[in-house]
C-alpha positions in Angstrom: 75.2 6.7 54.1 75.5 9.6 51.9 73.3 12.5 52.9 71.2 12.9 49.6 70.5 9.1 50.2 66.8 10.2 51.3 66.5 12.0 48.3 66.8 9.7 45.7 63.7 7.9 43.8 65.7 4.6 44.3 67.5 3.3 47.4 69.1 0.3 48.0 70.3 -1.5 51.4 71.4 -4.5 52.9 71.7 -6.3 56.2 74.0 -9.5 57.8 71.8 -9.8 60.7 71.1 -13.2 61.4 68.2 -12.2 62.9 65.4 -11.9 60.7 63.4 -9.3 62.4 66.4 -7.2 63.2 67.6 -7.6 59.7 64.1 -6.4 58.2 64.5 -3.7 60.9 67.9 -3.0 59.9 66.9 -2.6 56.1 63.8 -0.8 56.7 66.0 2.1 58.2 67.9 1.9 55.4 65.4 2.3 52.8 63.1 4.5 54.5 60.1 2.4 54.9 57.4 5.0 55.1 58.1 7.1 52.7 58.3 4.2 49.9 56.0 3.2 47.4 57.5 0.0 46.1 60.1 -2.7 47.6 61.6 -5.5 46.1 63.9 -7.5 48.5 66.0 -10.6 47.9 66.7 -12.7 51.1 69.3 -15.7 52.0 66.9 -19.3 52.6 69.0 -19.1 56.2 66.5 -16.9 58.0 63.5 -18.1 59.5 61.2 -17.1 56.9 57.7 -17.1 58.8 59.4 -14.3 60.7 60.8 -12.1 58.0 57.7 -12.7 56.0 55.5 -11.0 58.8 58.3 -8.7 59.9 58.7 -7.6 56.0 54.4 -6.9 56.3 54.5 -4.6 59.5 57.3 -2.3 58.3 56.8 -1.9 54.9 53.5 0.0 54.1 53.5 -0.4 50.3 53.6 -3.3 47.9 56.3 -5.9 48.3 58.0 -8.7 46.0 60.8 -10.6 47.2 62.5 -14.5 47.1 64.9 -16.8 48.7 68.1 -16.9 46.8 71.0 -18.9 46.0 73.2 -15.8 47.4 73.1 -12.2 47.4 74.8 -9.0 45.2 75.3 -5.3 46.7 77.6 -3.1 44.8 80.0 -2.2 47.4 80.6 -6.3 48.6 79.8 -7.8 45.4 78.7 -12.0 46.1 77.2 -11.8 49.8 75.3 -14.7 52.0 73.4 -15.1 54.5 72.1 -11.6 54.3 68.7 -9.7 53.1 69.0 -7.2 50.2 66.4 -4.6 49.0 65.7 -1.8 46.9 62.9 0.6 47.6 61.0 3.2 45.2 60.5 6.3 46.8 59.0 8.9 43.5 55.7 9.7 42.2 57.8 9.0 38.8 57.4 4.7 39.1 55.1 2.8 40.4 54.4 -0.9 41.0 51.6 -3.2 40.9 52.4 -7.1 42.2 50.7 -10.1 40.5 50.4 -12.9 42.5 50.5 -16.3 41.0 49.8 -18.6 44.1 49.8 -21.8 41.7 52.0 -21.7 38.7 50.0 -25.4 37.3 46.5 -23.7 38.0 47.8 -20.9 35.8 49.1 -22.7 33.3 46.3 -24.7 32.9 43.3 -22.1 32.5 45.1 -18.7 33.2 44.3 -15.6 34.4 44.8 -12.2 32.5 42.6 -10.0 34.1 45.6 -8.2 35.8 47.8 -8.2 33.1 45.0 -6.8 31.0 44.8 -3.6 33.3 48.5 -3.3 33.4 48.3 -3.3 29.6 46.2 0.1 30.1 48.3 2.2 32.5 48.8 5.8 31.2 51.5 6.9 33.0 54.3 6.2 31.3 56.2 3.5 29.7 56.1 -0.6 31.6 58.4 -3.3 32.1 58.1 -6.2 34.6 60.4 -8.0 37.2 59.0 -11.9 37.3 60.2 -13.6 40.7 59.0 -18.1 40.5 60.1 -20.7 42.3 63.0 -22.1 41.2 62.5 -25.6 41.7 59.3 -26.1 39.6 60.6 -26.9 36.3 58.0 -24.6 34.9 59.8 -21.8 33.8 59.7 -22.0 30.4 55.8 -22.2 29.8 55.0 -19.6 32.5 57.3 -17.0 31.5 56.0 -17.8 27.8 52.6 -17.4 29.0 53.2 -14.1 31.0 54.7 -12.5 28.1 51.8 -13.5 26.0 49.9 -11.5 28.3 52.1 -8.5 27.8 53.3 -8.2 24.8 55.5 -5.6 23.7 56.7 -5.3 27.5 60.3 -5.9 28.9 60.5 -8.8 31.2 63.4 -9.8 33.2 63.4 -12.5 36.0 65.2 -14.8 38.5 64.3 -18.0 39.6 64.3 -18.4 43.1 67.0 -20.1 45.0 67.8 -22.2 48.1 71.7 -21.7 48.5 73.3 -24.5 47.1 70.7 -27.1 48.8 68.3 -27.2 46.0 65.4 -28.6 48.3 62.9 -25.1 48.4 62.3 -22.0 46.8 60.0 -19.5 47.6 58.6 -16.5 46.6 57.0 -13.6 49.1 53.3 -12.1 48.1 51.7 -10.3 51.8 53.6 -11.4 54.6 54.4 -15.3 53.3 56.3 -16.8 51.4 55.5 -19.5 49.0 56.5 -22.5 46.7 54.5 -23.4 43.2 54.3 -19.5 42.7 55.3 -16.9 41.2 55.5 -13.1 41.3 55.2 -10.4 38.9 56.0 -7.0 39.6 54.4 -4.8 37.2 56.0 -1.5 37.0 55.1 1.7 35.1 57.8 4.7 35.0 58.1 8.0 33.2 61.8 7.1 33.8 63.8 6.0 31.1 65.5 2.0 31.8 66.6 -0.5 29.4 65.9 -4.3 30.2 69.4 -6.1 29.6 70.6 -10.0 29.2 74.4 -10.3 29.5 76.0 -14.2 28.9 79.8 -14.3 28.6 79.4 -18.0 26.5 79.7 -18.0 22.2 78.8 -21.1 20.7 81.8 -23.8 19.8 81.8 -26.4 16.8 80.9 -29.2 19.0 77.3 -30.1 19.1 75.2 -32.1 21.2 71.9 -34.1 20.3 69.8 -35.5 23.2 68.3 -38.9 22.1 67.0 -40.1 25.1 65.5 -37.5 27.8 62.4 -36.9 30.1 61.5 -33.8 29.7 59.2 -33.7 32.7 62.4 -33.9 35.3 64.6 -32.1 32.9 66.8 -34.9 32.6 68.9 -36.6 29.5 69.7 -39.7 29.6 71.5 -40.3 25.8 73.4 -37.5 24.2 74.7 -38.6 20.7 73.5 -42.1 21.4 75.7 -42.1 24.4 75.0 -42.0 27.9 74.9 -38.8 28.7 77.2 -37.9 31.6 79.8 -40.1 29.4 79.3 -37.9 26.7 79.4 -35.4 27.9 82.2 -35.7 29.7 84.1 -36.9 26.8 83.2 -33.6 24.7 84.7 -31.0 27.6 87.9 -33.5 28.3 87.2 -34.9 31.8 86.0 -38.3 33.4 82.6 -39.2 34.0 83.8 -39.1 37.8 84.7 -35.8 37.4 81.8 -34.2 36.0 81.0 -31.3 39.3 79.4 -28.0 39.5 82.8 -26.1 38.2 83.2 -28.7 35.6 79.1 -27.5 34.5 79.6 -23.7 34.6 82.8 -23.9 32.6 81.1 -26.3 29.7 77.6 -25.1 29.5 75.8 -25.7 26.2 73.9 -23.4 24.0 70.3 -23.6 22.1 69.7 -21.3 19.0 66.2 -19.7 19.5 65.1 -16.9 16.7 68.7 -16.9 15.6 70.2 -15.8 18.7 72.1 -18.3 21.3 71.0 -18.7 24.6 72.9 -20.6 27.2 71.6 -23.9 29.0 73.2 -25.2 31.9 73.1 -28.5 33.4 72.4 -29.0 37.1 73.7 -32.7 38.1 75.2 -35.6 36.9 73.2 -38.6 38.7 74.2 -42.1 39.9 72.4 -43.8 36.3 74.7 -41.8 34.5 71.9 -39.0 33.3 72.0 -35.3 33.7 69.5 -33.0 35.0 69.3 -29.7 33.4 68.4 -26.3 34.7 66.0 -25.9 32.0 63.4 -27.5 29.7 65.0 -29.9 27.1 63.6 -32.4 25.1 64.0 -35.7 22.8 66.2 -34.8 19.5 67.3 -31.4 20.5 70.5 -30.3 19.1 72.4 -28.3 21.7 75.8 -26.7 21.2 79.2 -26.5 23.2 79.8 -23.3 25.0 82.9 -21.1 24.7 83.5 -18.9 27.3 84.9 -15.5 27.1 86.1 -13.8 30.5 83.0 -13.3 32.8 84.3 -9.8 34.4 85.7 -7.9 31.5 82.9 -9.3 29.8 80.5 -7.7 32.8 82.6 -4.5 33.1 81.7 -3.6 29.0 78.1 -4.1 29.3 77.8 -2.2 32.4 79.6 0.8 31.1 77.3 0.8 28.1 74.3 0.4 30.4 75.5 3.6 32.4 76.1 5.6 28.8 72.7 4.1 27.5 70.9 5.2 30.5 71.4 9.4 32.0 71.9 9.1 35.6 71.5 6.0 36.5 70.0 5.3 39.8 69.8 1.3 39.8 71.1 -1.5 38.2 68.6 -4.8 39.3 70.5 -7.9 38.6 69.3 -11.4 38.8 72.6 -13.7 38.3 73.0 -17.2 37.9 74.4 -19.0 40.7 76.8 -20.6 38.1 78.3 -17.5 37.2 78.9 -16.8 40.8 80.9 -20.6 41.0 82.9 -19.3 38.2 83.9 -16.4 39.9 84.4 -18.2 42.9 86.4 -20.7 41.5 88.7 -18.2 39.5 89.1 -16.5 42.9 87.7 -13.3 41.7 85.3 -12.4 44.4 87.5 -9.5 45.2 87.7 -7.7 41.3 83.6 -8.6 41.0 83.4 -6.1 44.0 85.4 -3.3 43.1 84.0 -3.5 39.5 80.3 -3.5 41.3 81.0 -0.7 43.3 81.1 1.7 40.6 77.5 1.1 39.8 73.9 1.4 41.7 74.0 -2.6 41.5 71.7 -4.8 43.6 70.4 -8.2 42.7 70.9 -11.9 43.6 72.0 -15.3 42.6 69.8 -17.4 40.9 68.4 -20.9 39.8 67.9 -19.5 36.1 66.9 -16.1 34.9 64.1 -14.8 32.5 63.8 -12.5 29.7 61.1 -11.3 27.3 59.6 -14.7 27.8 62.4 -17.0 27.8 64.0 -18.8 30.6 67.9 -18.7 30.2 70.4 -20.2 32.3 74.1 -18.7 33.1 73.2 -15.2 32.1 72.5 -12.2 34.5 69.4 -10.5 32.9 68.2 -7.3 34.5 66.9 -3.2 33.9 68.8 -0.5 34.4 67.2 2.7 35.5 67.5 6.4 34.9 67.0 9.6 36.8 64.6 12.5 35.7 61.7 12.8 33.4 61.8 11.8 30.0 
């Protein structure tokens, strides 16, 4: 550990205990736990969680976010598992309030903006918010739409929580728990400077996609073109219906044009009835369009070095990454160039179910802030 490491306003750790006490332990030497005022941890669904939830409560005397995750990201090993990652806050120049949701369909159905509203009158400095949910909800969309209506003007970035590659629970941490149906969000105000960033390494093809038949409750199409859709589908990116699989979805994912910009949606699953789920909201006569990828890591190594030339000093790079772009990698056999490339940055973050930004849910992007040292 370098020796100014105590000295900085933002410090970031990790631990592989399998142990969740000693791995809290472990990370709260790294950190510094009592002379923090903020934490944000991201934590492999492995651990026993009723023990890292209190553990996370006794030795961290400040206020806490953190999620399960469908993997882990530290700079010097790039894609981890199995692991607990954090970054801690330790200036009087940022400062962080949690909101807890405990029930995103309460809040979506009457709301509740008192917090928001007091956020919306901090005088320190400038604000931007981290939003942590539970990545299994399939309510994404409308509470990151209503969040942002809360605070407007604000940069939001967000992951949705993951559950490895199991895709049975998510959770979010608020107090020494950790929940499902909820949501986080961290409200932060800083005389730092940061930018909020989305990064996507997909431009939109010819080949275009309209959804004739879906349920947009469960996220799932069942016509594309008239078609079934896994057949489709299939037939547009050149494979079998049999061999539609997670590599086949993160190479082909599609694209939606929102306020003429193109976001990427990804699909999940191709089920036994010949439907696909999607990792985010679709609907009946929605015309989607084919994906053309570009190459993920000198795609990632550009926008980081503009992120470090945007931003003096940079102290911290929070990423939340889709767990697609991590198959990619995976699949390319890449692991080893993401974590040299990482290593040159203050990167920390983990591997998604979908990410968020400025009230949009996005799939197979890594959105996240980048943070500055000194007074501006």
């Amino acid at each position: 550990m370098p020796e100014n490491h105590w000295n900085r306003a933002v410090r970031r750790g990790f631990s592989v205990h399998a142990d969740a006490r000693r791995a809290v332990d472990d990370l709260a030497g790294q950190l510094g736990g009592v002379e923090l005022n903020a934490v944000a941890f991201f934590c492999s669904p492995s651990y026993d969680l009723d023990v890292l939830g209190r553990s996370v409560r006794e030795r961290f005397d400040c206020p806490v976010v953190g999620c399960t995750t469908a993997g882990e990201i530290v700079a010097d090993k790039g894609y981890v598992r199995d692991s607990l990652v954090g970054v801690g806050f330790a200036s009087p120049d940022i400062a962080m309030t949690p909101v807890f949701i405990p029930s995103l369909t309460d809040f979506l159905g009457q709301g509740d903006p008192t917090a928001f509203q007091q956020f919306g009158s901090a005088r320190m400095g400038k604000r931007f918010a981290l939003m942590l949910i539970d990545g299994l909800s399939l309510l994404e969309e409308r509470v990151v739409s209503a969040v942002q209506g809360h605070l407007p003007g604000v940069p939001l970035i967000g992951g949705s929580a993951g559950d490895g590659l199991n895709f049975r629970r998510t959770y979010v941490y608020h107090e020494g728990r950790f929940h499902d149906n909820a949501a986080t969000v961290a409200l932060f105000t800083t005389t730092l400077p940061f930018k909020a960033f989305r990064i996507q390494h997909f431009v939109p093809s010819e080949a275009k996609l309209v959804i004739t038949e879906a349920d947009p409750g469960s996220r799932t199409v069942m016509e594309i073109n008239g078609v079934p859709a896994a057949e489709e589908y299939a037939r547009i990116v050149g494979v079998s219906a049999a061999e539609l699989s997670p590599e086949v979805f993160a190479a082909n994912p599609v694209m939606v044009r929102i306020g003429g910009e193109y976001f990427v949606r990804s699909i999940c699953r191709a089920n036994s009835d010949g439907s696909l789920t999607f990792f985010c909201a679709i609907d009946n006569g929605l015309v989607l369009t084919l994906a053309r990828g570009v190459d993920l890591l000198e795609n990632l190594e550009i926008q980081l070095h503009e992120l470090a030339r945007d931003i003096p000093d940079i102290q911290l790079i929070l990423g939340c990454d889709c767990i697609l772009r991590r198959i990619e990698v995976q699949q390319r056999q890449e692991d080893r160039h993401l974590a040299e490339l990482l290593s040159r940055f203050p990167y920390i973050g983990f591997c998604t179910y979908g990410e968020q930004f400025n009230g949009i849910h996005v799939n197979q992007t890594l959105t996240g802030l980048a943070l500055g040292g000194g007074g501006v």
